[in-house]
C-alpha positions in Angstrom: -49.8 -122.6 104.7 -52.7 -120.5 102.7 -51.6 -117.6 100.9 -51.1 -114.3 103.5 -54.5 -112.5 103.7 -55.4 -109.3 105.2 -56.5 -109.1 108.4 -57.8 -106.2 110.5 -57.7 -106.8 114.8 -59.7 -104.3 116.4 -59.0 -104.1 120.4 -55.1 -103.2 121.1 -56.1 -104.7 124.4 -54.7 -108.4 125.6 -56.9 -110.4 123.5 -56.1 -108.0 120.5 -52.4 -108.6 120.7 -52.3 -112.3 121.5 -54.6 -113.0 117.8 -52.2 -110.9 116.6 -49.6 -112.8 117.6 -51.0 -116.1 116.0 -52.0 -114.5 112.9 -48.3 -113.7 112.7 -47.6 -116.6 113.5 -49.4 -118.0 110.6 -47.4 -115.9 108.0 -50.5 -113.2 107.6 -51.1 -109.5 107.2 -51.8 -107.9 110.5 -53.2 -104.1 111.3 -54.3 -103.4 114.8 -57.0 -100.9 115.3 -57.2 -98.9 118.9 -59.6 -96.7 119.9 -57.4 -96.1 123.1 -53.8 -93.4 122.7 -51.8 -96.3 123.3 -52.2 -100.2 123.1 -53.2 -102.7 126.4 -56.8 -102.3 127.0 -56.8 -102.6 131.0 -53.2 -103.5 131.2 -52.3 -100.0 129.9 -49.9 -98.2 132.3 -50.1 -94.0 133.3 -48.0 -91.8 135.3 -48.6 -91.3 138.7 -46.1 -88.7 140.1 -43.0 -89.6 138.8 -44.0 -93.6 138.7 -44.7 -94.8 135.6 -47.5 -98.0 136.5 -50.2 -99.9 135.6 -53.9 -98.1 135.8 -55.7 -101.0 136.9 -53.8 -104.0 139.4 -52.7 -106.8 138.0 -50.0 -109.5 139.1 -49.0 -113.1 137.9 -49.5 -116.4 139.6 -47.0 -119.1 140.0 -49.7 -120.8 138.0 -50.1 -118.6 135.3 -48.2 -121.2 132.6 -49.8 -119.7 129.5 -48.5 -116.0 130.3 -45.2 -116.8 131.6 -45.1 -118.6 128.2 -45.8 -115.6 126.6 -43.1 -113.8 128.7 -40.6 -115.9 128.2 -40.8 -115.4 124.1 -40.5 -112.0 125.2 -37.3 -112.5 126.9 -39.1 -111.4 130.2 -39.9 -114.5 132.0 -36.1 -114.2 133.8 -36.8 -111.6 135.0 -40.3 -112.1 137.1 -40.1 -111.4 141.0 -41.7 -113.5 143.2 -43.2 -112.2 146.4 -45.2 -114.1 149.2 -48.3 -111.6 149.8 -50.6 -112.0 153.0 -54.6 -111.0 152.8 -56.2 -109.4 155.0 -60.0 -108.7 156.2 -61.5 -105.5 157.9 -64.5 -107.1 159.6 -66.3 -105.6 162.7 -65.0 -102.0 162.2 -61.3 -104.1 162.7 -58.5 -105.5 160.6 -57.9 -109.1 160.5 -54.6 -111.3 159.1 -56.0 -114.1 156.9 -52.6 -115.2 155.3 -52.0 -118.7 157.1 -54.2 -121.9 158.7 -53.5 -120.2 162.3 -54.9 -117.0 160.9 -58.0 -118.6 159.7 -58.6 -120.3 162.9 -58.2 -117.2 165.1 -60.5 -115.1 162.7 -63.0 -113.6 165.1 -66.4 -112.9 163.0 -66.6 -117.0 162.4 -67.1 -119.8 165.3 -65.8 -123.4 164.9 -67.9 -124.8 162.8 -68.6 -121.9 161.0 -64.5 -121.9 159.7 -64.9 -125.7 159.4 -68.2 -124.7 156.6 -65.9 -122.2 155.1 -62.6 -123.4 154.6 -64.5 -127.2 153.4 -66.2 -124.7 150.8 -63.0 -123.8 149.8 -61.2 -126.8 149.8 -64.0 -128.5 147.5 -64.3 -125.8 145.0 -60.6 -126.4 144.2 -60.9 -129.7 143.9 -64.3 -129.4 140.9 -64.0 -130.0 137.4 -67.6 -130.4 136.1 -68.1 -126.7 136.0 -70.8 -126.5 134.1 -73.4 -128.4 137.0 -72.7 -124.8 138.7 -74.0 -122.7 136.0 -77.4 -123.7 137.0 -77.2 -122.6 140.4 -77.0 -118.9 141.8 -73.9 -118.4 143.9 -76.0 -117.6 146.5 -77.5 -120.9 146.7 -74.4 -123.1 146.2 -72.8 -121.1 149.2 -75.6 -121.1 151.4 -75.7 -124.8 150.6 -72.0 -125.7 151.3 -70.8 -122.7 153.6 -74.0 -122.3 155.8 -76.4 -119.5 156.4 -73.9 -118.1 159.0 -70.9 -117.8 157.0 -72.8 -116.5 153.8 -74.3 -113.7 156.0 -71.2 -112.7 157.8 -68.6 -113.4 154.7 -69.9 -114.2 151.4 -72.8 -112.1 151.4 -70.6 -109.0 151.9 -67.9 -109.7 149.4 -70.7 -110.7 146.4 -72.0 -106.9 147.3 -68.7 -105.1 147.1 -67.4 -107.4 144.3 -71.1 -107.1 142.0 -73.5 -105.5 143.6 -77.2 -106.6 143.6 -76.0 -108.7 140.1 -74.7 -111.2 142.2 -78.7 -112.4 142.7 -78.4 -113.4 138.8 -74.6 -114.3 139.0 -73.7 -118.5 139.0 -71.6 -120.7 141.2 -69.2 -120.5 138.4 -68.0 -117.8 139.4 -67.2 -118.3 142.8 -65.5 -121.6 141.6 -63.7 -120.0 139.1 -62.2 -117.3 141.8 -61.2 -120.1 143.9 -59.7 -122.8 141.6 -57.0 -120.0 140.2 -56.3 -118.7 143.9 -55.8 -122.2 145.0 -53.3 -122.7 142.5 -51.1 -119.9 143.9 -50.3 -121.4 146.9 -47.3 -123.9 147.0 -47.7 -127.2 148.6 -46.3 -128.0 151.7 -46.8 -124.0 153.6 -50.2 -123.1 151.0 -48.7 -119.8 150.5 -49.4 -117.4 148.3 -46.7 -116.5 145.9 -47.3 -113.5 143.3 -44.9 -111.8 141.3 -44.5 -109.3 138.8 -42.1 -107.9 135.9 -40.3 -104.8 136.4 -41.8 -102.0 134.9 -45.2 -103.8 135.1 -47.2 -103.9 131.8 -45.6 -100.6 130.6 -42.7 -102.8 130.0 -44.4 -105.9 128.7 -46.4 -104.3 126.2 -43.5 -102.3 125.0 -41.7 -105.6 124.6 -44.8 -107.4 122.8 -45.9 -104.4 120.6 -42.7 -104.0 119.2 -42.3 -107.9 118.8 -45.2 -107.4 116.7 -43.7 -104.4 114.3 -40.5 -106.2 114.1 -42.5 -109.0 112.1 -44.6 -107.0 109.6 -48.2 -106.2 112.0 -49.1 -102.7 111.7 -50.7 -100.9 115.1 -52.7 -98.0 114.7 -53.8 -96.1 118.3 -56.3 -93.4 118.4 -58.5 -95.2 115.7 -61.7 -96.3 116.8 -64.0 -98.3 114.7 -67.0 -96.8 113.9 -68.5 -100.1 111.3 -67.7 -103.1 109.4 -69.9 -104.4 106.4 -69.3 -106.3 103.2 -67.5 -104.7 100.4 -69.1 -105.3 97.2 -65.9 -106.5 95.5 -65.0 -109.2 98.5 -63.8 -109.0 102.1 -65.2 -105.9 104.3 -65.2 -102.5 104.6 -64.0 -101.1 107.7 -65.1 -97.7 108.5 -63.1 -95.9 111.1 -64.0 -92.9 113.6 -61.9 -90.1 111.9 -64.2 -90.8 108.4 -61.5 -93.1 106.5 -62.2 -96.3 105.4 -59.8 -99.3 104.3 -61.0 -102.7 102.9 -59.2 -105.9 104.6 -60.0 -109.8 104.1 -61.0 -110.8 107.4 -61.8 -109.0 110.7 -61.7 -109.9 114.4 -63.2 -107.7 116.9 -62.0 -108.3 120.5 -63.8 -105.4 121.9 -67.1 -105.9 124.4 -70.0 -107.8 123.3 -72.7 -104.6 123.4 -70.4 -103.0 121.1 -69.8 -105.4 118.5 -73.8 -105.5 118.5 -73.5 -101.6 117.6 -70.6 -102.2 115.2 -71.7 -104.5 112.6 -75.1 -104.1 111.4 -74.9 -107.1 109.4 -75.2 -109.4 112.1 -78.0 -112.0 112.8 -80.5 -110.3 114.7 -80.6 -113.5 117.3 -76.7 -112.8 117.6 -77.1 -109.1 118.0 -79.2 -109.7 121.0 -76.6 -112.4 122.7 -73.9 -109.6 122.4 -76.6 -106.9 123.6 -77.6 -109.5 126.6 -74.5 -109.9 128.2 -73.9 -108.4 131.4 -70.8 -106.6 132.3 -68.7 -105.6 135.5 -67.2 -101.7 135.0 -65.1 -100.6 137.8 -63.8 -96.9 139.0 -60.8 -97.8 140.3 -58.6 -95.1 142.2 -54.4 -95.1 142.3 -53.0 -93.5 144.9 -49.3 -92.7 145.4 -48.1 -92.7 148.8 -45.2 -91.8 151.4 -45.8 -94.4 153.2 -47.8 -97.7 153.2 -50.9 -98.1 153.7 -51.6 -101.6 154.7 -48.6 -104.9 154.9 -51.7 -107.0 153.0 -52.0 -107.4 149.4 -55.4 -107.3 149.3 -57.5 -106.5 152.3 -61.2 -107.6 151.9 -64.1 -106.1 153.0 -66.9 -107.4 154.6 -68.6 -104.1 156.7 -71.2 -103.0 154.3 -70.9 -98.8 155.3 -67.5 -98.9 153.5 -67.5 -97.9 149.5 -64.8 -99.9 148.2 -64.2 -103.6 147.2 -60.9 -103.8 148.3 -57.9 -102.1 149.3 -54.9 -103.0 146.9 -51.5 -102.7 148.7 -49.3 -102.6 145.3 -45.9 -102.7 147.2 -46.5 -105.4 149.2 -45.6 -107.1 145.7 -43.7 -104.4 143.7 -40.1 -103.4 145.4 -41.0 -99.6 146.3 -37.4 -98.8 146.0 -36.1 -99.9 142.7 -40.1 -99.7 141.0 -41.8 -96.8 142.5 -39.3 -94.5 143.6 -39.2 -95.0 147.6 -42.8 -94.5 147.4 -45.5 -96.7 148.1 -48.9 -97.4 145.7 -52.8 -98.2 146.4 -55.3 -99.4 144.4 -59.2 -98.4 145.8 -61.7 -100.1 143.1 -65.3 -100.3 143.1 -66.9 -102.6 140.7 -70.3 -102.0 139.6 -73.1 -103.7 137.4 -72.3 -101.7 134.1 -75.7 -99.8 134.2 -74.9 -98.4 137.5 -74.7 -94.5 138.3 -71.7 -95.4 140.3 -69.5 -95.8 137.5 -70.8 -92.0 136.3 -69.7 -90.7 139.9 -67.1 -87.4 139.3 -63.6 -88.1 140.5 -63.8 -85.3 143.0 -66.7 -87.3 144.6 -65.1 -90.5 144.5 -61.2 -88.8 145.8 -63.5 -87.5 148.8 -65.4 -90.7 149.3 -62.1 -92.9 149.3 -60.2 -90.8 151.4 -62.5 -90.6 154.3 -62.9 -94.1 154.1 -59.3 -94.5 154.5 -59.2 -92.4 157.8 -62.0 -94.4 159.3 -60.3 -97.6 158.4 -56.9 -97.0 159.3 -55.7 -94.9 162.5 -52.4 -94.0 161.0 -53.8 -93.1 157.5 -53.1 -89.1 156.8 -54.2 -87.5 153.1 -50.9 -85.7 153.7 -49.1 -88.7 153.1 -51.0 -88.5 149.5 -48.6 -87.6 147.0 -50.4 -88.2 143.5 -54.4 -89.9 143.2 -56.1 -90.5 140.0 -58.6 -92.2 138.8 -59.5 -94.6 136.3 -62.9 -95.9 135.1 -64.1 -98.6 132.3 -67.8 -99.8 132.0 -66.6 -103.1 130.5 -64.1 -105.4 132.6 -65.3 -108.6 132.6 -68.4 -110.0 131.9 -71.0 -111.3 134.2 -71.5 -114.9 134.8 -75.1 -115.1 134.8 -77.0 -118.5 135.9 -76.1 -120.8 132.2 -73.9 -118.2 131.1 -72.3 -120.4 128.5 -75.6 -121.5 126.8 -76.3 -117.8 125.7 -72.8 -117.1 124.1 -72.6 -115.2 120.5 -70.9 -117.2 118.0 -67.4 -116.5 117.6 -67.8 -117.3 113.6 -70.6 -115.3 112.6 -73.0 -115.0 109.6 -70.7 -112.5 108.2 -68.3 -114.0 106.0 -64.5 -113.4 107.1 -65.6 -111.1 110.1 -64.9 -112.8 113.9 -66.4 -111.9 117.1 -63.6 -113.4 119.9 -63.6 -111.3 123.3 -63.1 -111.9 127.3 -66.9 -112.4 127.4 -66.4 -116.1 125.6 -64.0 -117.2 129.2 -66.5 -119.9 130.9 -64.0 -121.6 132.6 -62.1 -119.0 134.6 -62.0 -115.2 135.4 -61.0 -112.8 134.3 -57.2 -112.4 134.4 -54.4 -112.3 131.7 -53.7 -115.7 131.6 -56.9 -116.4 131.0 -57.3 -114.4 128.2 -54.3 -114.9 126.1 -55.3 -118.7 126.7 -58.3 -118.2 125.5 -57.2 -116.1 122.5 -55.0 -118.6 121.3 -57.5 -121.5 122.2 -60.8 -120.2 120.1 -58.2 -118.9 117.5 -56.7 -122.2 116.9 -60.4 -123.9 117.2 -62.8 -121.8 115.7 -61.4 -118.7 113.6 -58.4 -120.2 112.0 -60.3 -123.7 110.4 -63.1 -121.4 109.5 -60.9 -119.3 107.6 -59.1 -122.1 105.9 -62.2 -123.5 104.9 -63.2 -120.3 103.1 -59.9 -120.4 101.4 -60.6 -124.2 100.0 -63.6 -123.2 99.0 -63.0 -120.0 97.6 -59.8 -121.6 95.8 -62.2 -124.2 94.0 -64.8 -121.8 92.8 -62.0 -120.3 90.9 -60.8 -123.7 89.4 -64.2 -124.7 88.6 -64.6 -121.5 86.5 -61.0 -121.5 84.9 -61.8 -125.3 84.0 -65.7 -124.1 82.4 
């Protein structure tokens, strides 16, 4: 084991604290710089009424190995509740059950052999492993190919708009695959259903449990600290130069944060690598939570395939969360939007976008009243994931730069998957235990033999 060295994280978000945790791990000297109040990134959690929740939806998969891992150290993992969710489709101005085979045969919008293109499509995406063929094919194609012109009018054209907008022209078959192969892996054998589940408290709990995990053994976590740049400090490691004017010198540096501003953040960088972090294409969402009296919907997630309404999906939260014991009595809805991260959209006022989801609501569902609307708010972020683009992982920025000692390792290196927690604190420790650590170590062998070729002259 090398000598402890100090080493800055910037992001607080689930990438952030999962390096953490390996640098730990590895017996080093860990600060954690947030530009955010508190630590989480897009897991963070807010009050909503009296519920305390997350701001954006999240839930874990039966599947999800590497986070219930994580969980588990946490002392957490015992106490996951598992839910069996059903999905749903508003089609044709009408909702539609898509939770079982017998479902999927009776969908109305599809004919025979138009569910026979569909649920094949499926089927065989779950079953590919040479991902990388489908990076050089636009979804579009690959569906139209497999699924039919039929279904990818009437289905998968509709969900690429609400789910990317007009990006999903540039946007590979990768994605599509990816989206399939981890929702596959939900369902249990035998009845293929779909089993989610969630701790109580949500992340609020979780990342209480981990940040403190993290204090206990020596990291320091500072919130409310953005990075403003990091360069070489004359006298070794780099200089770190935070929002509020300070500046602190560490040995090494990780940034976790999105790809454009990483490019803003370092000016040391490569040109050519300043211009893959600049290229990359990201997904923002506006996503509204709504506290309710009742529920809204008995589906999960209800997709939406009738182009006049604004929202990607509607996000029934207590289909999964117990309303009782978690929220209160009351009942929560997520409404998100995701937009191409140049999009006016994501600039909308929340008074605009209140308006625009709650009249959508009425049309959509008889029974829905805005007097049933107890608390709404909204939450908005111009990087969530980034986009898959046709050869997406050709293109990538180098997670061990040209700087010495500083690392660029964020959600925009996942290839293999979407975006999703799993995903990322498998990536984390992945890349970390590939790329950043060995680096590092050799910069320590070869920093400790400079020094005992010069004691020895």
């Amino acid at each position: 084991m090398p000598e402890s060295s100090r080493w800055l994280v910037i992001g607080g978000g689930v990438m952030g604290l999962q390096v953490a945790t390996d640098l730990i791990d590895r017996g080093q000297q860990v600060t954690i710089a947030e530009a955010a109040p508190t630590m989480g990134g897009l897991t963070s959690a807010w009050q909503l009424g009296d519920v305390t929740w997350d701001r954006f939806y999240h839930v874990t998969l039966t599947s999800d190995t590497v986070l219930r891992d994580l969980l588990r150290r946490l002392d957490l993992e015992s106490q996951m509740q598992w839910v069996e969710t059903k999905t749903g489709f508003y089609s044709g101005g009408r909702l539609h059950s898509m939770s079982n085979t017998a479902e999927f045969l009776k969908f109305p919008p599809l004919n025979w052999i138009e569910k026979l293109r569909l649920g094949g499509t499926i089927f065989y995406a779950s079953k590919i492993r040479n991902w990388r063929r489908l990076e050089k094919l636009t979804v579009e194609q690959w569906l139209r190919r497999w699924s039919g012109n039929g279904v990818f009018e009437k289905i998968w054209h509709p969900l690429l708009q609400a789910k990317l907008g007009e990006a999903y022209k540039q946007t590979s078959a990768a994605f599509i695959w990816a989206h399939t192969a981890r929702m596959y892996k939900a369902r249990r054998s035998g009845m293929k259903t779909e089993m989610f589940g969630y701790v109580p408290g949500g992340y609020a709990n979780i990342l209480t449990r981990w940040v403190d995990w993290l204090r206990q053994h020596g990291a320091t976590t500072m919130a409310s600290s953005p990075v403003h740049k990091v360069v070489t400090h004359t006298e070794g490691g780099l200089r770190v130069e935070f929002g509020d004017g300070r500046s602190e010198v560490y040995d090494n540096v990780i940034s976790t944060i999105a790809s454009p501003q990483i490019a803003q953040q370092v000016p040391e960088l490569d040109e050519s690598e300043k211009q893959r972090h600049r290229g990359i294409r990201y997904l923002g969402v506006v996503c509204a939570s709504m506290l309710m009296q009742r529920p809204i919907s008995p589906y999960y997630v209800t997709n939406i395939t009738d182009t006049w309404v604004p929202l990607t999906a509607v996000i029934e939260m207590s289909t999964i969360v117990d309303s009782q014991s978690q929220l209160g009595g009351k009942h929560l809805v997520y409404l998100p939007k995701y937009l191409p991260d140049d999009h006016d959209g994501l600039n909308e006022s929340d008074e605009d976008y209140r308006e625009k989801c709650l009249s959508t609501l009425e049309k959509m569902y008889d029974h829905f009243s805005r007097d049933q609307v107890l608390d709404f708010k909204i939450a908005r972020t111009k990087y969530v994931a980034a986009l898959s683009t046709v050869d997406y992982s050709t293109r990538l920025p180098r997670i061990v730069t040209n700087v010495p000692g500083f690392y660029a390792l964020n959600s925009a290196h996942i290839v293999k998957g979407n975006l999703n927690v799993n995903e990322t604190i498998s990536l984390g420790t992945e890349k970390f235990t590939q790329e950043v650590w060995p680096d590092y170590l050799s910069r320590m062998e070869a920093s400790a033999g400079q020094t005992l070729h010069q004691y020895l002259k």
